[in-house]
C-alpha positions as CSV (number, residue, x, y, z in Angstrom):
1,X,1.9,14.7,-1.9
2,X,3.2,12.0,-3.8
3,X,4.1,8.2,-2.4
4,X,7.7,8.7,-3.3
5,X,7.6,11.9,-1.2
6,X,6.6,9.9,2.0
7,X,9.5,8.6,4.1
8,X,8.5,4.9,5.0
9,X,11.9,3.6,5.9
10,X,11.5,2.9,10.1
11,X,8.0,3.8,9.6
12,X,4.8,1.8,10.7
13,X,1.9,0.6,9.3
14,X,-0.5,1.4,12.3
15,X,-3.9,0.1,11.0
16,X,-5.9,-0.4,8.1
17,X,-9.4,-0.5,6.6
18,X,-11.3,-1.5,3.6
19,X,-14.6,-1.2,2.0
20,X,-16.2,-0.9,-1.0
21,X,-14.9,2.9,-0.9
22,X,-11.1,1.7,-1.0
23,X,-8.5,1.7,1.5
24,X,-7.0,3.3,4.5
25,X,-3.9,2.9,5.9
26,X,-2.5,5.0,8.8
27,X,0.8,5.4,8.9
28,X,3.3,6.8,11.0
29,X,6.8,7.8,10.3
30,X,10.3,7.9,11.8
31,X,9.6,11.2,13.0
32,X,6.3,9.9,14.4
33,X,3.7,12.4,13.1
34,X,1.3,10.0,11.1
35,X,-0.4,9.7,7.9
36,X,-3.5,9.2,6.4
37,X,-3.3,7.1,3.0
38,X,-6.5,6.6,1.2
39,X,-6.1,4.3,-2.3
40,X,-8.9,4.2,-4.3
41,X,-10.0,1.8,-7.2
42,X,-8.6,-1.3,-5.0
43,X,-8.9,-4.6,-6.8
44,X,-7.0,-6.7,-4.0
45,X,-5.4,-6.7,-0.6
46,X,-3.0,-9.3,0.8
47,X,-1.5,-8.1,4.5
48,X,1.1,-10.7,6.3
49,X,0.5,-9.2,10.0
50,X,1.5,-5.9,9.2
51,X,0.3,-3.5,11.6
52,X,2.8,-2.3,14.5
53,X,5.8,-3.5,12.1
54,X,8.9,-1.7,10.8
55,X,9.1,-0.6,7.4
56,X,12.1,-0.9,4.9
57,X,10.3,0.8,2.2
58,X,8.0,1.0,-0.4
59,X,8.0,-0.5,-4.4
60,X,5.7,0.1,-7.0
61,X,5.5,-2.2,-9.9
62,X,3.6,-3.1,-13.3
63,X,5.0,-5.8,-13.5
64,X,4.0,-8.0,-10.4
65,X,2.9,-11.7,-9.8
66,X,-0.3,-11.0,-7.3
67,X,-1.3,-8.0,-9.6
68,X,-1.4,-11.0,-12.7
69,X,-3.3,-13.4,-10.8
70,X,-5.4,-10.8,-9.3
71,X,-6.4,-9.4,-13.0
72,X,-7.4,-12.7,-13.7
73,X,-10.6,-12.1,-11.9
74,X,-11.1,-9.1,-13.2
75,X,-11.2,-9.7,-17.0
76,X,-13.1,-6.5,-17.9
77,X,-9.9,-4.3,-16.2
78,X,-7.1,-3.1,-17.9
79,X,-3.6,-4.3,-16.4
80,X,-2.1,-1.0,-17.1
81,X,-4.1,1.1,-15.2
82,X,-3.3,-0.9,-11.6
83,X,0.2,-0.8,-9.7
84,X,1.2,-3.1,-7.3
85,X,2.0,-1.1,-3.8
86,X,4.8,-3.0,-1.8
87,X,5.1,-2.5,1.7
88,X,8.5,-4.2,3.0
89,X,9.1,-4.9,6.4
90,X,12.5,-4.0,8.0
91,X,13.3,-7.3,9.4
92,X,12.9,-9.7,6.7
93,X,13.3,-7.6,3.8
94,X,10.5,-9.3,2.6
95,X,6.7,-7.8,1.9
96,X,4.0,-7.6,4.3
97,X,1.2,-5.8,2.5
98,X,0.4,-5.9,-1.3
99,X,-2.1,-3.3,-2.2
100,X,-3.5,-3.8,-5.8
101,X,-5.0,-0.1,-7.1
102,X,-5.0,2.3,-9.6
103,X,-2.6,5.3,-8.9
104,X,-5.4,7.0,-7.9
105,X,-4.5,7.9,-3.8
106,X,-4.2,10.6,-1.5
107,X,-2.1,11.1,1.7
108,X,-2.9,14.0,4.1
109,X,-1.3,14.5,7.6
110,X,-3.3,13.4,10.6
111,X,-3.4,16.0,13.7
């Protein structure tokens, strides 16, 4: 499954985990049934509260302010290779969780 595939809008962010591994968000959709999102290759994390809240949707971008600064600490990376996974809230239209990777992830249902 691709990200695009996964329907975010009304969704929720209901927790998340890092290590040196990557990433783990669960997620659950408007339909309820949740999701298991694991992003490797994660250079940075910035979360504004985010779990329990409403989703608007999701952007991806190369070209993104906390992925610059982010690559400034990591000289030996090439920008290219990393998105910049935006996680809007519904409320504020604004973003609550920046997820610097590669587009290196995988989402399987959760039971």
């Amino acid at each position: 499954m691709q990200m695009n595939e996964l329907q975010i809008s009304d969704g929720k962010i209901l927790s998340f985990t890092s290590d040196l591994q990557g990433l783990k968000l669960v997620f659950q959709d408007w339909k309820e049934k949740k999701w298991a999102l694991f992003f490797h290759e994660v250079l940075a994390v910035q979360s504004i509260s985010i779990e329990g809240e409403e989703l608007s949707h999701l952007a991806i971008s190369k070209d993104d302010e906390f992925k610059r600064i982010t690559l400034e600490y990591f000289l030996d990376e090439e920008a290219n290779d990393f998105n910049c996974y935006n996680f809007f809230g519904v409320w504020r239209d604004s973003v609550l969780l920046k997820i610097v990777a590669k587009d290196n992830y995988k989402i399987e249902p959760i039971d």
